[in-house]
SERO-4910 file (N, C-alpha, C, O; in steps of 0.05 Angstrom, whole numbers):
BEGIN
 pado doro    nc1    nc2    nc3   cac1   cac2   cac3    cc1    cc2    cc3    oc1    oc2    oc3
  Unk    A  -1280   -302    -53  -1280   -320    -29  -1306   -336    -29  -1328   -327    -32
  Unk    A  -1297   -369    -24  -1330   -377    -32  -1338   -381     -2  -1323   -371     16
  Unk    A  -1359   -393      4  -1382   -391     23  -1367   -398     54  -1364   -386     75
  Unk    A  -1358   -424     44  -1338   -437     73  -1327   -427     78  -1329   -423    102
  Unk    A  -1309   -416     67  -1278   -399     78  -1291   -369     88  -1279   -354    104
  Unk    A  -1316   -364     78  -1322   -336     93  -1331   -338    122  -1337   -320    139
  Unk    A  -1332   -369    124  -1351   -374    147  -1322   -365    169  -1325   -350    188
  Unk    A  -1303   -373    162  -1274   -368    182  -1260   -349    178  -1241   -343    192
  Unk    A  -1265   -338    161  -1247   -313    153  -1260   -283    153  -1283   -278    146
  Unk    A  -1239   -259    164  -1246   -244    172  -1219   -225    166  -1196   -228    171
  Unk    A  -1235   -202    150  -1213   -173    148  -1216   -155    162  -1239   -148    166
  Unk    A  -1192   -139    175  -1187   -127    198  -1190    -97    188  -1192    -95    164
  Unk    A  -1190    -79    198  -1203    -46    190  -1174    -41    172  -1152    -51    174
  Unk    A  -1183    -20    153  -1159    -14    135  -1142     -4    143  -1123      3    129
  Unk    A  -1144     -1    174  -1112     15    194  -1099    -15    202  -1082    -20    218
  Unk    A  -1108    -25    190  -1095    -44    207  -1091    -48    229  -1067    -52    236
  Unk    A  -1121    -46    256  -1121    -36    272  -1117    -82    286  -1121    -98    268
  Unk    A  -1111    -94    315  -1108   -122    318  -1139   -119    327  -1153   -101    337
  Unk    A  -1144   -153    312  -1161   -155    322  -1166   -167    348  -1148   -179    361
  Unk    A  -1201   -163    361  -1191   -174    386  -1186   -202    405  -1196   -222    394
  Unk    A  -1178   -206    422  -1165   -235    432  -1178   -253    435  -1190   -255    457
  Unk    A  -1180   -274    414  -1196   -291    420  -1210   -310    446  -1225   -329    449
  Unk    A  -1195   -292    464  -1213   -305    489  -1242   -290    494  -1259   -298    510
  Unk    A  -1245   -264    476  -1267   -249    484  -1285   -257    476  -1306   -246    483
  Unk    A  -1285   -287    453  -1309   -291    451  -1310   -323    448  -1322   -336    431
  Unk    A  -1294   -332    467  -1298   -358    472  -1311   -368    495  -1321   -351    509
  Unk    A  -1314   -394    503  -1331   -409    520  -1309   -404    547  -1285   -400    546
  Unk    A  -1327   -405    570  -1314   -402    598  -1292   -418    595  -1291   -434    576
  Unk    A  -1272   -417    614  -1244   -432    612  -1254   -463    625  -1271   -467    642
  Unk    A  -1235   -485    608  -1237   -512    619  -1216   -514    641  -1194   -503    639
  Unk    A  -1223   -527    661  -1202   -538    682  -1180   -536    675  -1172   -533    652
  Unk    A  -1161   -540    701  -1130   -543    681  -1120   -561    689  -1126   -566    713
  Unk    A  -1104   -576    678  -1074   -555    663  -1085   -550    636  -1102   -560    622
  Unk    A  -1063   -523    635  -1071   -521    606  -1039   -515    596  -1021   -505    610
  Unk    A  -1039   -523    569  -1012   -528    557   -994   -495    552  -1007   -476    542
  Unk    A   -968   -493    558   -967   -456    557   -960   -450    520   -959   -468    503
  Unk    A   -955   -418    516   -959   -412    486   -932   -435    470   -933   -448    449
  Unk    A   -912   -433    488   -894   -442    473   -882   -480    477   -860   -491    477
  Unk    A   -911   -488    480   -920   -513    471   -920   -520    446   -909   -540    435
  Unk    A   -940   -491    431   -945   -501    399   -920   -485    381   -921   -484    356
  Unk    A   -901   -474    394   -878   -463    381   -871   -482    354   -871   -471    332
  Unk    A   -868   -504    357   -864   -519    325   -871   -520    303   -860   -519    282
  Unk    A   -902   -526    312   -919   -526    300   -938   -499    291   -956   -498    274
  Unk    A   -928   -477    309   -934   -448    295   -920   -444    271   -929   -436    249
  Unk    A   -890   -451    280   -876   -442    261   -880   -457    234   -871   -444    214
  Unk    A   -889   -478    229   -893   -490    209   -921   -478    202   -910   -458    194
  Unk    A   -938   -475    199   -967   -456    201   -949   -436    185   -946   -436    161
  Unk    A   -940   -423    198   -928   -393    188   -913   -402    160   -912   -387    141
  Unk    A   -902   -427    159   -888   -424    130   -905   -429    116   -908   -413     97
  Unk    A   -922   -452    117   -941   -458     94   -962   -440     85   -972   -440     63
  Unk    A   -969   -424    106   -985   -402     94   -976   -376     85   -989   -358     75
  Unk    A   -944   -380     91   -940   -348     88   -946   -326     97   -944   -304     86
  Unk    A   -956   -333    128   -970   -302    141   -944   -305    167   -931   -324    176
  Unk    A   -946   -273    174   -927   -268    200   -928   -287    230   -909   -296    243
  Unk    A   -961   -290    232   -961   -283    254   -987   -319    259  -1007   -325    246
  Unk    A   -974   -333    280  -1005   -355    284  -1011   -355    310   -993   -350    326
  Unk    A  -1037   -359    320  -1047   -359    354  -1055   -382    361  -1068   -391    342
  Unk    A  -1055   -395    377  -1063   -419    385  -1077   -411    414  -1063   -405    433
  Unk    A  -1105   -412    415  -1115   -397    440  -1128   -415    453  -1146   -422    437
  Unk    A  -1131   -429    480  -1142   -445    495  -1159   -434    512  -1148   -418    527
  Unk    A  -1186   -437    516  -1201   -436    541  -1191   -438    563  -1177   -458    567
  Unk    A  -1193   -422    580  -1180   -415    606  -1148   -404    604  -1137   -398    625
  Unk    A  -1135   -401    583  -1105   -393    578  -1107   -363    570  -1123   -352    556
  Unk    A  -1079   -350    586  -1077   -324    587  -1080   -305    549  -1071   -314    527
  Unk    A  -1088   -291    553  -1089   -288    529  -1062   -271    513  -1053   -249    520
  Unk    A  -1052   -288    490  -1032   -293    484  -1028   -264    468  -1047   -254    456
  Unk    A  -1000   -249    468   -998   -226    455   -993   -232    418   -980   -252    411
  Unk    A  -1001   -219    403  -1011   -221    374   -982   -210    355   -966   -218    338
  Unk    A   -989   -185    375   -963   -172    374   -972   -151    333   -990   -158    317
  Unk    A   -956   -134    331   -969   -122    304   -995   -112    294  -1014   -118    307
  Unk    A   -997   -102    278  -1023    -96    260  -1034   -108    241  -1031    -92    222
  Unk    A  -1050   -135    230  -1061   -143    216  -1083   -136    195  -1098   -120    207
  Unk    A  -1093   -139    170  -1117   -130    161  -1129   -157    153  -1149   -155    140
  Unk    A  -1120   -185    160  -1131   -208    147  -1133   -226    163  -1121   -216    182
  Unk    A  -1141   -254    171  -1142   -272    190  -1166   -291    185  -1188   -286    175
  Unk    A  -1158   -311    193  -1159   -337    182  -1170   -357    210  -1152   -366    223
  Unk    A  -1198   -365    218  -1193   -373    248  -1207   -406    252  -1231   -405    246
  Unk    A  -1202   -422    256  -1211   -442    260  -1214   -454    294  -1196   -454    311
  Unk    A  -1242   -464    298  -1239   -476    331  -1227   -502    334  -1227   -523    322
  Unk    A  -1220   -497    347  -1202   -528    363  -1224   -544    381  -1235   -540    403
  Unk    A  -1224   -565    359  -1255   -581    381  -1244   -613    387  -1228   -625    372
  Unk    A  -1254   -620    406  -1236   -648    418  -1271   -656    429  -1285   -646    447
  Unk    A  -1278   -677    410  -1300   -698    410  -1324   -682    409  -1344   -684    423
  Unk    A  -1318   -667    390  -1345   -639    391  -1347   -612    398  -1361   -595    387
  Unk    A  -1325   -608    425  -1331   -592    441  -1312   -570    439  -1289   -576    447
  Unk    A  -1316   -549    432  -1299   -525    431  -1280   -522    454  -1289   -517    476
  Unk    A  -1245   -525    449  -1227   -523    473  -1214   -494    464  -1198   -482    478
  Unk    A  -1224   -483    436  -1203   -457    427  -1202   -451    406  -1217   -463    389
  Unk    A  -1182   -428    398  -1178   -435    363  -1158   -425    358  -1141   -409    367
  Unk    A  -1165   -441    334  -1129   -433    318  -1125   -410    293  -1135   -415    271
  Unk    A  -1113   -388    298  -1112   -365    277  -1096   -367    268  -1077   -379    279
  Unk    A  -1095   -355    239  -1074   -348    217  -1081   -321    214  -1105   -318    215
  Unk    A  -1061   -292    208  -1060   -268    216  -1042   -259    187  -1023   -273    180
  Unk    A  -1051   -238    175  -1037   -223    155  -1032   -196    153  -1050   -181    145
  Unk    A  -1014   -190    158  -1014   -164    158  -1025   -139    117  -1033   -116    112
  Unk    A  -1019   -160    104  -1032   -155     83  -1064   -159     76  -1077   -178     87
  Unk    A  -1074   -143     60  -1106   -158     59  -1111   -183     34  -1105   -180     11
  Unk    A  -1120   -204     44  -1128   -222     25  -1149   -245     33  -1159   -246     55
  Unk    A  -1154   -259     19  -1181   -276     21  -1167   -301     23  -1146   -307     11
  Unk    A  -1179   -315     38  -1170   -349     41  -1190   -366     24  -1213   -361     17
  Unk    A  -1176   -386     21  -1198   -403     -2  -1212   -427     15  -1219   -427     38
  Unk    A  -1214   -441      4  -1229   -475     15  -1206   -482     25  -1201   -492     47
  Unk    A  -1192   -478      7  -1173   -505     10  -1145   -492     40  -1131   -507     54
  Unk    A  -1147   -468     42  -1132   -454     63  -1152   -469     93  -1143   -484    110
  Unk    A  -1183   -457     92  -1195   -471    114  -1188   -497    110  -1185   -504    134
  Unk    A  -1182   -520     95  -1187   -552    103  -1164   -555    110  -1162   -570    129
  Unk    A  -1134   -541     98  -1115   -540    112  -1109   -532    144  -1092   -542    159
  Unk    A  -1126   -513    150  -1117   -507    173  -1135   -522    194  -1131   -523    219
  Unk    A  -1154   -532    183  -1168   -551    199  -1153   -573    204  -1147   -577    228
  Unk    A  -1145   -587    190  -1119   -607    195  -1097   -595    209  -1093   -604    231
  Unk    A  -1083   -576    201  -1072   -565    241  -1082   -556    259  -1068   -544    275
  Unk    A  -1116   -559    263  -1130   -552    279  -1126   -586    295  -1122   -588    319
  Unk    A  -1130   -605    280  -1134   -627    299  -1103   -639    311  -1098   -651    332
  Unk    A  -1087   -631    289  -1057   -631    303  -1049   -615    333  -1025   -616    339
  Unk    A  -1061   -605    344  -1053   -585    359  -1076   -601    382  -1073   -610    405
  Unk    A  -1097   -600    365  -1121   -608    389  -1110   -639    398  -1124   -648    416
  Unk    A  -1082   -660    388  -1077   -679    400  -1056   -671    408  -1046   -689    421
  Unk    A  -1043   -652    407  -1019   -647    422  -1033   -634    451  -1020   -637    471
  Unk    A  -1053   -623    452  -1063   -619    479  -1070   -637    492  -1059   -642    514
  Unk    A  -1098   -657    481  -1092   -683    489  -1074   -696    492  -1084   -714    504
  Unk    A  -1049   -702    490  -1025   -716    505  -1013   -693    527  -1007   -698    551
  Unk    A  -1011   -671    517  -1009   -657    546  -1017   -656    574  -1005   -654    595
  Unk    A  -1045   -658    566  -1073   -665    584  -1060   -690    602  -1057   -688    626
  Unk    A  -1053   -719    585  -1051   -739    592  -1025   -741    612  -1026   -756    632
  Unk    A  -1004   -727    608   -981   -727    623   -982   -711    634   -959   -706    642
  Unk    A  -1000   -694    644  -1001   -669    667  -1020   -685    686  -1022   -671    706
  Unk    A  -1036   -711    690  -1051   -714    702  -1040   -745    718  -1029   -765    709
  Unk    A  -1048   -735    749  -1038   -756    765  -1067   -787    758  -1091   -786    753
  Unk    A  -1053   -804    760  -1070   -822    741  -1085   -835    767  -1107   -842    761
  Unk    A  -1081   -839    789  -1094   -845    809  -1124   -823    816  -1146   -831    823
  Unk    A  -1117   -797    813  -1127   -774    832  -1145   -763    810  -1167   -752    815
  Unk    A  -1133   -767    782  -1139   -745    760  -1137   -714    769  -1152   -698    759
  Unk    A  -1118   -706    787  -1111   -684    794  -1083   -679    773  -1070   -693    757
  Unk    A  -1081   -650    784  -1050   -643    764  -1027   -656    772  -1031   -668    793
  Unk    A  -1010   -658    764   -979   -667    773   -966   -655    783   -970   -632    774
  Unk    A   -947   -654    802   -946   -631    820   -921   -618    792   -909   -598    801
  Unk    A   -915   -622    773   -890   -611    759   -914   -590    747   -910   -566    743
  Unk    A   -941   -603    741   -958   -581    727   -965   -561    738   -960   -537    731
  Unk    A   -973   -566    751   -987   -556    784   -970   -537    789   -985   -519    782
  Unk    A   -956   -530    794   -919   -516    801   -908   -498    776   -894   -478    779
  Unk    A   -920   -508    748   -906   -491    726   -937   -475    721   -937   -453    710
  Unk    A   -965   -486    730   -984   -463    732   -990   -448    750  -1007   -431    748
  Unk    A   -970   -452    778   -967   -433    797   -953   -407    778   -965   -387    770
  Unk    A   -927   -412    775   -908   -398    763   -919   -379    747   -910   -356    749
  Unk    A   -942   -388    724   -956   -370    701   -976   -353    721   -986   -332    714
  Unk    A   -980   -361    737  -1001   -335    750   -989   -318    772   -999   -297    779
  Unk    A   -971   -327    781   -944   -302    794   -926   -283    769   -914   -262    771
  Unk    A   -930   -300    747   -922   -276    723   -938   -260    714   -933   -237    706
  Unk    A   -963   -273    715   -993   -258    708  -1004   -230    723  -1018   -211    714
  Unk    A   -990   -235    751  -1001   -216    767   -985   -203    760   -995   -184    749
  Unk    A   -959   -203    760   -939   -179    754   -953   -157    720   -945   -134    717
  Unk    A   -961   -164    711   -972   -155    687  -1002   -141    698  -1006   -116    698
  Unk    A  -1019   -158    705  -1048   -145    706  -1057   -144    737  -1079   -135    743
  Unk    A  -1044   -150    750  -1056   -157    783  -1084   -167    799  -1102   -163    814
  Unk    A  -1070   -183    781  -1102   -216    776  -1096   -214    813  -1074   -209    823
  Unk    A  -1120   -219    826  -1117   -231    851  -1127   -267    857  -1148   -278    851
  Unk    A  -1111   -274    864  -1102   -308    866  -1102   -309    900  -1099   -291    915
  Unk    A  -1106   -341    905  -1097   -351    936  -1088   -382    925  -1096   -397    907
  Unk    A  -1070   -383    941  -1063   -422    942  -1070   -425    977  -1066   -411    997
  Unk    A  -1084   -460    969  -1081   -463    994  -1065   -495    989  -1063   -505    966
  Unk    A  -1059   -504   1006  -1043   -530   1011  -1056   -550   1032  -1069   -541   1050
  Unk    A  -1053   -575   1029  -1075   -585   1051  -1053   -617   1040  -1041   -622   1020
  Unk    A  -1058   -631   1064  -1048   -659   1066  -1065   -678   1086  -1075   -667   1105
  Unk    A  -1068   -707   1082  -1085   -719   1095  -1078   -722   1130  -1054   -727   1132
  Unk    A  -1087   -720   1146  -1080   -730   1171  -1077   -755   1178  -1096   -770   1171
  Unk    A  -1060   -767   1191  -1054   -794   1199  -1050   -813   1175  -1053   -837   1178
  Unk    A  -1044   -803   1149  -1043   -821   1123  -1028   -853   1123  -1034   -872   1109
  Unk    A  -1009   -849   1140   -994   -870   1138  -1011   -889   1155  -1015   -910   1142
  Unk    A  -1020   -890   1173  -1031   -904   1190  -1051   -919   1177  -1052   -944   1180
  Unk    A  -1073   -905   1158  -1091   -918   1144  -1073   -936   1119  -1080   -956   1105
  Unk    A  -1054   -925   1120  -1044   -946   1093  -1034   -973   1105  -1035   -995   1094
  Unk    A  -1022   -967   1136  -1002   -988   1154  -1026  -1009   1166  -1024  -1034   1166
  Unk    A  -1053   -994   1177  -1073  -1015   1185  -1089  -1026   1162  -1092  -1051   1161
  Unk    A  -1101  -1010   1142  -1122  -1023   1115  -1109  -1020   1100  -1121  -1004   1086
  Unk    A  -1091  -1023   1092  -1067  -1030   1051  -1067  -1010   1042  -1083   -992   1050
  Unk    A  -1049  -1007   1024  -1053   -994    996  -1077   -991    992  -1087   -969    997
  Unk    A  -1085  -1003    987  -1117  -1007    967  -1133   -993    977  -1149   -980    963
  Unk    A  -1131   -991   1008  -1150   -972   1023  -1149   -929   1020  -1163   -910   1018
  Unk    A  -1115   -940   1025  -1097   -914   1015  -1113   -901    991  -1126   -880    991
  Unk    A  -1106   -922    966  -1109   -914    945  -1146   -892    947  -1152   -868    942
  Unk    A  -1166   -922    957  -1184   -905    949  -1194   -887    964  -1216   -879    957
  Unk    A  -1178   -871    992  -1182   -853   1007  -1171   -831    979  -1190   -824    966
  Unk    A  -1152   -823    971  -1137   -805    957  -1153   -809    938  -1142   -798    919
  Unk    A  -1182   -820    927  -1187   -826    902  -1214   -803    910  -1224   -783    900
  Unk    A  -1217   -813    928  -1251   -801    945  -1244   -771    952  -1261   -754    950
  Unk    A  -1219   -767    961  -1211   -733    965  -1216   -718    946  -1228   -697    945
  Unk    A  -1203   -734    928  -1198   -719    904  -1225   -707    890  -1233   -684    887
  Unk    A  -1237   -731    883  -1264   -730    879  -1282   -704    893  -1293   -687    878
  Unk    A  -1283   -703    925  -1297   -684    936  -1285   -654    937  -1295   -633    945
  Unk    A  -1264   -659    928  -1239   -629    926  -1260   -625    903  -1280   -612    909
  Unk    A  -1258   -634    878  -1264   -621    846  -1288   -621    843  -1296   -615    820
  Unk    A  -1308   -629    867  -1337   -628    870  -1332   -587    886  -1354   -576    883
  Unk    A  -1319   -573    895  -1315   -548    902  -1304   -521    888  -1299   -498    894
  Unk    A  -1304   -534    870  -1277   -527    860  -1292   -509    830  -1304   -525    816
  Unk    A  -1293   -489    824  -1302   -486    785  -1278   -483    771  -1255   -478    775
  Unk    A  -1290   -489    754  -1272   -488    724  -1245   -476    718  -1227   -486    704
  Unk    A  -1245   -456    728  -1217   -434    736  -1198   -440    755  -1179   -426    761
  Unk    A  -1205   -462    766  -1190   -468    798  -1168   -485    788  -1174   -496    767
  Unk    A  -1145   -490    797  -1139   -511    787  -1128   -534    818  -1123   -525    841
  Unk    A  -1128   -558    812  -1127   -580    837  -1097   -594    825  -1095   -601    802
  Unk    A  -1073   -596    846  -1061   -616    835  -1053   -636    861  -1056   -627    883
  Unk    A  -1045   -662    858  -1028   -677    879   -998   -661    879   -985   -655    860
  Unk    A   -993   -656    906   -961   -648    901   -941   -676    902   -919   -676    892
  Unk    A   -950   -698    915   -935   -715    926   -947   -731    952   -953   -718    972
  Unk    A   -950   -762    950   -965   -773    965   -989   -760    970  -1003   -752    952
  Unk    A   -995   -759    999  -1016   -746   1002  -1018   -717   1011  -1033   -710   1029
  Unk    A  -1003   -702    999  -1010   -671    996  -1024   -663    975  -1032   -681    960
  Unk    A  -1030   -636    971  -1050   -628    950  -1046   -599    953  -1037   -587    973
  Unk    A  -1053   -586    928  -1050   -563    926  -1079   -546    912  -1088   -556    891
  Unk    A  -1086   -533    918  -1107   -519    905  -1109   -483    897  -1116   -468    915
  Unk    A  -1104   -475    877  -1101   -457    857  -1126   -438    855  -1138   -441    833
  Unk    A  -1137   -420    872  -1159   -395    863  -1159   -378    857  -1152   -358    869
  Unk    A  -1172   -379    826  -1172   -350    816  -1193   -332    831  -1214   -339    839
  Unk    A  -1181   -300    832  -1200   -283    836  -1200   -287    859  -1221   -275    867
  Unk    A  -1185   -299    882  -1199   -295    911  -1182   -294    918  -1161   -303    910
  Unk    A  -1188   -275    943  -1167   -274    965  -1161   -286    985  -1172   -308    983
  Unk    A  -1146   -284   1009  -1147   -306   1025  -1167   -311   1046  -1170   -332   1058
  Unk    A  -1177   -295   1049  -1209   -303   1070  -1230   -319   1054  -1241   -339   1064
  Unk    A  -1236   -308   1022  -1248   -323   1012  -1232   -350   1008  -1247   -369   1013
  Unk    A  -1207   -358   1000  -1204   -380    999  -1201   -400   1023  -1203   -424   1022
  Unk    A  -1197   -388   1042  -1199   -399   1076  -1233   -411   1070  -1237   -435   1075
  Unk    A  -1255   -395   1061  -1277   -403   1061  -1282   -428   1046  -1296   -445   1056
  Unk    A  -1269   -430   1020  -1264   -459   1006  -1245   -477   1015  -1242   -498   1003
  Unk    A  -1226   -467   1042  -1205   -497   1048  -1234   -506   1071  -1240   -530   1066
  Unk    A  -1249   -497   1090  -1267   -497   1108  -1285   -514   1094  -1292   -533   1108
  Unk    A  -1299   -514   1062  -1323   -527   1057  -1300   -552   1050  -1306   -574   1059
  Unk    A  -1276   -549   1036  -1261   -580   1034  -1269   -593   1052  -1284   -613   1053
  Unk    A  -1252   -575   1074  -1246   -595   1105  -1281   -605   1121  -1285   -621   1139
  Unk    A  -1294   -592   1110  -1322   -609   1124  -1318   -634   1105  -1310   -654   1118
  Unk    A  -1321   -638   1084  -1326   -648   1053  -1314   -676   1062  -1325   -698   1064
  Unk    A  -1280   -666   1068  -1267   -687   1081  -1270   -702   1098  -1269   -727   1096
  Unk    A  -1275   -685   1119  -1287   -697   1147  -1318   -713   1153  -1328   -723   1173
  Unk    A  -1325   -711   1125  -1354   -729   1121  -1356   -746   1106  -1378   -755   1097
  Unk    A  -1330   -755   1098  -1333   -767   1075  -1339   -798   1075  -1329   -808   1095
  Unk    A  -1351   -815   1060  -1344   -834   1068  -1332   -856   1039  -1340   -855   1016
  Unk    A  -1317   -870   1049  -1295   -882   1028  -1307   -909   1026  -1310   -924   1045
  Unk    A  -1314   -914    998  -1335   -939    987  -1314   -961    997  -1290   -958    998
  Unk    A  -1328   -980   1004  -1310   -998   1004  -1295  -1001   1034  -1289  -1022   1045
  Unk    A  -1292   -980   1041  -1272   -977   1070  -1284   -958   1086  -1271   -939   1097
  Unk    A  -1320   -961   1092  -1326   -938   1097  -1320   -942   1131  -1338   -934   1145
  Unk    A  -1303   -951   1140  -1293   -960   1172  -1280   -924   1171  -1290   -905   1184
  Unk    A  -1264   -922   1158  -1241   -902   1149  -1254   -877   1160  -1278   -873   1155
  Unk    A  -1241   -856   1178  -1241   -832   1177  -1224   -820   1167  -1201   -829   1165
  Unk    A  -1232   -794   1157  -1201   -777   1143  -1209   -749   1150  -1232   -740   1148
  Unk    A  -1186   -735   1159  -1188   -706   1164  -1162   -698   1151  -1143   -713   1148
  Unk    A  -1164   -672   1144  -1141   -660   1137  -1129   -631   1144  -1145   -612   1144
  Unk    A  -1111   -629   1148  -1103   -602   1155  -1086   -577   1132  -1065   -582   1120
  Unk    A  -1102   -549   1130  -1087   -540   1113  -1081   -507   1119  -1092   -495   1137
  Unk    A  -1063   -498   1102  -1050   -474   1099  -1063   -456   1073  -1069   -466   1051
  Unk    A  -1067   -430   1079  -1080   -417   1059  -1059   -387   1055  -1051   -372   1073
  Unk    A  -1055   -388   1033  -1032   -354   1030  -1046   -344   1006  -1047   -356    985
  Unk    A  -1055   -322   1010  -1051   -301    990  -1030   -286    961  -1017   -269    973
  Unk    A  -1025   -285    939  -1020   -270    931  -1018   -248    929  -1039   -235    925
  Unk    A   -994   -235    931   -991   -204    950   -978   -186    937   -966   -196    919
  Unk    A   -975   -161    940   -951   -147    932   -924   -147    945   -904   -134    939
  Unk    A   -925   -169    971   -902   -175    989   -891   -203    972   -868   -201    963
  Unk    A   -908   -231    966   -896   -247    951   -872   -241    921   -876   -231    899
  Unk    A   -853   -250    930   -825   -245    926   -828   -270    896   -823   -262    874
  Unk    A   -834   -293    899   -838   -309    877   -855   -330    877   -875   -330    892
  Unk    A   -851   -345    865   -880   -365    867   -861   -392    881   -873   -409    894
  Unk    A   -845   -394    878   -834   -407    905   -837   -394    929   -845   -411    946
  Unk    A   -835   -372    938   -851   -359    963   -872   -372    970   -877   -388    988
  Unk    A   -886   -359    947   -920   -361    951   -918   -391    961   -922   -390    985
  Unk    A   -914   -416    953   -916   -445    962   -896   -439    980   -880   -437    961
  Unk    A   -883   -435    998   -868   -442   1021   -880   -428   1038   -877   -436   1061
  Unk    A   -896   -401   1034   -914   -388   1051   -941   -416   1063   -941   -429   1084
  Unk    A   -959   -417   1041   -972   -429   1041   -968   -461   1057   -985   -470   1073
  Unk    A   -948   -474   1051   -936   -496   1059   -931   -492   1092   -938   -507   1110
  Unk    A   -918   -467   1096   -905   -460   1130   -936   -466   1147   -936   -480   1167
  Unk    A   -967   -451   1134   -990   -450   1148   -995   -474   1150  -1000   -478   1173
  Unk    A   -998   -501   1134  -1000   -529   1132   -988   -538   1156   -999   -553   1173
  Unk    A   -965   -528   1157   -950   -546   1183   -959   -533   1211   -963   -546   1231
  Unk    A   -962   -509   1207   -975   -492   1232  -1005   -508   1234  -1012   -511   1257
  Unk    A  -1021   -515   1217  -1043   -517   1224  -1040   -547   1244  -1052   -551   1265
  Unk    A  -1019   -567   1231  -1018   -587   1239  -1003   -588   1274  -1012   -602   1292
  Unk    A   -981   -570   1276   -979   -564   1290   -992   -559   1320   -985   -565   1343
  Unk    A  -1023   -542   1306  -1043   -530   1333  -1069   -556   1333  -1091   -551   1342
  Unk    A  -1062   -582   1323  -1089   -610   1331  -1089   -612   1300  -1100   -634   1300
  Unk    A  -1084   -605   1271  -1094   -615   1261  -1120   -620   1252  -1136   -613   1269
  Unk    A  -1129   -629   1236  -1161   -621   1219  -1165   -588   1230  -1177   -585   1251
  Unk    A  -1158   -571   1221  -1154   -543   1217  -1147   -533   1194  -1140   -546   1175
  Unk    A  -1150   -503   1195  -1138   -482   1174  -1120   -463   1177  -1130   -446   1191
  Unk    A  -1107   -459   1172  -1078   -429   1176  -1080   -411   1151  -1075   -418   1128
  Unk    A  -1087   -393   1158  -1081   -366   1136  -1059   -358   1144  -1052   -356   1167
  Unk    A  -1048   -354   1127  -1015   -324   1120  -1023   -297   1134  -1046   -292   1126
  Unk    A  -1017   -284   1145  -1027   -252   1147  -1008   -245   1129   -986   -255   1125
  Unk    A  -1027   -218   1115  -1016   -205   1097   -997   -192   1112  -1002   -183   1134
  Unk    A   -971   -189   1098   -951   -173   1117   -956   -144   1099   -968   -139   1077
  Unk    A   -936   -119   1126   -934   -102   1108   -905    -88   1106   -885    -92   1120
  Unk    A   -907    -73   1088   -875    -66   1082   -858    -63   1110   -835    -72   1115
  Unk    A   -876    -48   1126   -854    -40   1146   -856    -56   1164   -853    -42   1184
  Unk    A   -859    -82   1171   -856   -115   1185   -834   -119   1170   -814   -115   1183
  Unk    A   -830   -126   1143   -809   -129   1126   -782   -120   1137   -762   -129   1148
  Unk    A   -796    -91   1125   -764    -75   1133   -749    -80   1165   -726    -81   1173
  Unk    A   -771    -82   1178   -763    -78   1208   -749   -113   1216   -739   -118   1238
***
């Protein structure tokens, strides 16, 4: 094996014991959306013929980490970099032992950048082009992966939901244009709160949805509260006449949520409640418990 190819290549213990998931030693997760495993289904499968190995991973920063599945003793790993910057990498896996050459790394580097533009167009059609927030179809299919997630590891998550107050009115007295750059300026001060793991999408007009990992719903009530100041101070270039408040709903992830359509109609019900009690407010879910249920 000459010098380059050792730089990516790596043999696994003679049990053939997997090696481990390449998220353990990658860079913190990027914002999302992020594209799911069976995105690169095509293009795995083509990987897998030309090299002849079982098994390929395509692993993204911030994405669940993908099952390998089997026992390997060989592997093959290249990063997935988009204008420099490490988004992941791409493995080739053998369950036999053998050495990769030059020419295996320059190959797989070239489906390293195939993949890294298939994310980039993913990227591009998951993103609302006004807001640069998610799409609510994205937004909605990465709700879905973290109500599957929990069922597996019991990640703790909160959504909260929030929509502008009086929206129409600012569009009916100052235009579109004013519209536009209120929803431009939200957005903006939403993803100024927000880290890397969170995810932000538009659901539709002016609703919004926001995605927390790791917190529960008091802590996320604590992040709809710094929005809603955020909001309520904001001032919109151009239209700074404009006030904007917003009102929102905060639910938990539970062992009571039934599905991730739940979870958003939970969350959604507190939105209307908040609007309901004046508006520029917050509504948490109470956690229910079994025997409220049953009864």
């Amino acid at each position: 094996m000459n010098a380059r190819a050792a730089l990516h290549s790596h043999p696994v213990s003679p049990d053939g014991a997997k090696p481990s998931p390449l998220q353990d030693v990658t860079a913190p997760p990027a914002i999302a959306p992020i594209p799911s495993h069976a995105h690169f289904e095509a293009i795995s499968e083509l990987i897998k013929s030309v090299f002849n190995v079982p098994a390929v991973s395509v692993a993204l920063h911030g994405a669940p980490a993908e099952d390998e599945g089997g026992a390997y003793r060989a592997f093959l790993e290249i990063p997935l970099l988009d204008d420099g910057e490490a988004i992941g990498a791409l493995r080739i896996l053998d369950t036999e032992m053998r050495e990769f050459s030059d020419r295996d790394c320059a190959l797989l580097e070239g489906f390293a950048k195939l993949v890294v533009e298939q994310v980039t167009l993913w990227a591009e059609a998951s993103r609302d082009m006004l807001t640069n927030a998610m799409t609510r179809r994205a937004f909605t299919e990465t709700l879905r992966k973290t109500f599957a997630a929990r069922q597996r590891t019991g990640s703790q998550n909160a959504l909260l939901m929030f929509d502008l107050d009086h929206f129409k009115s600012i569009n009916d007295t100052w235009g579109h244009t004013a519209g536009d750059a209120v929803l431009r300026t939200v957005s903006r001060l939403v993803m100024r709160e927000l880290r890397t793991e969170d995810c932000f999408g538009r659901l539709g007009g002016e609703e919004f949805g926001v995605l927390l990992a790791n917190a529960d719903g008091r802590a996320a009530a604590d992040v709809a509260e710094r929005i809603r100041r955020a909001i309520e101070n904001a001032v919109v270039p151009g239209f700074e006449q404009i006030n904007i408040t917003a009102s929102f709903g905060v639910s938990e992830l539970n062992d009571m949520t039934v599905s991730a359509d739940d979870w958003m109609t939970s969350a959604d019900d507190q939105l209307y409640r908040a609007k309901d009690e004046g508006r520029n407010t917050i509504c948490l879910a109470t956690k229910p418990t079994r025997a409220f249920i049953l009864n």
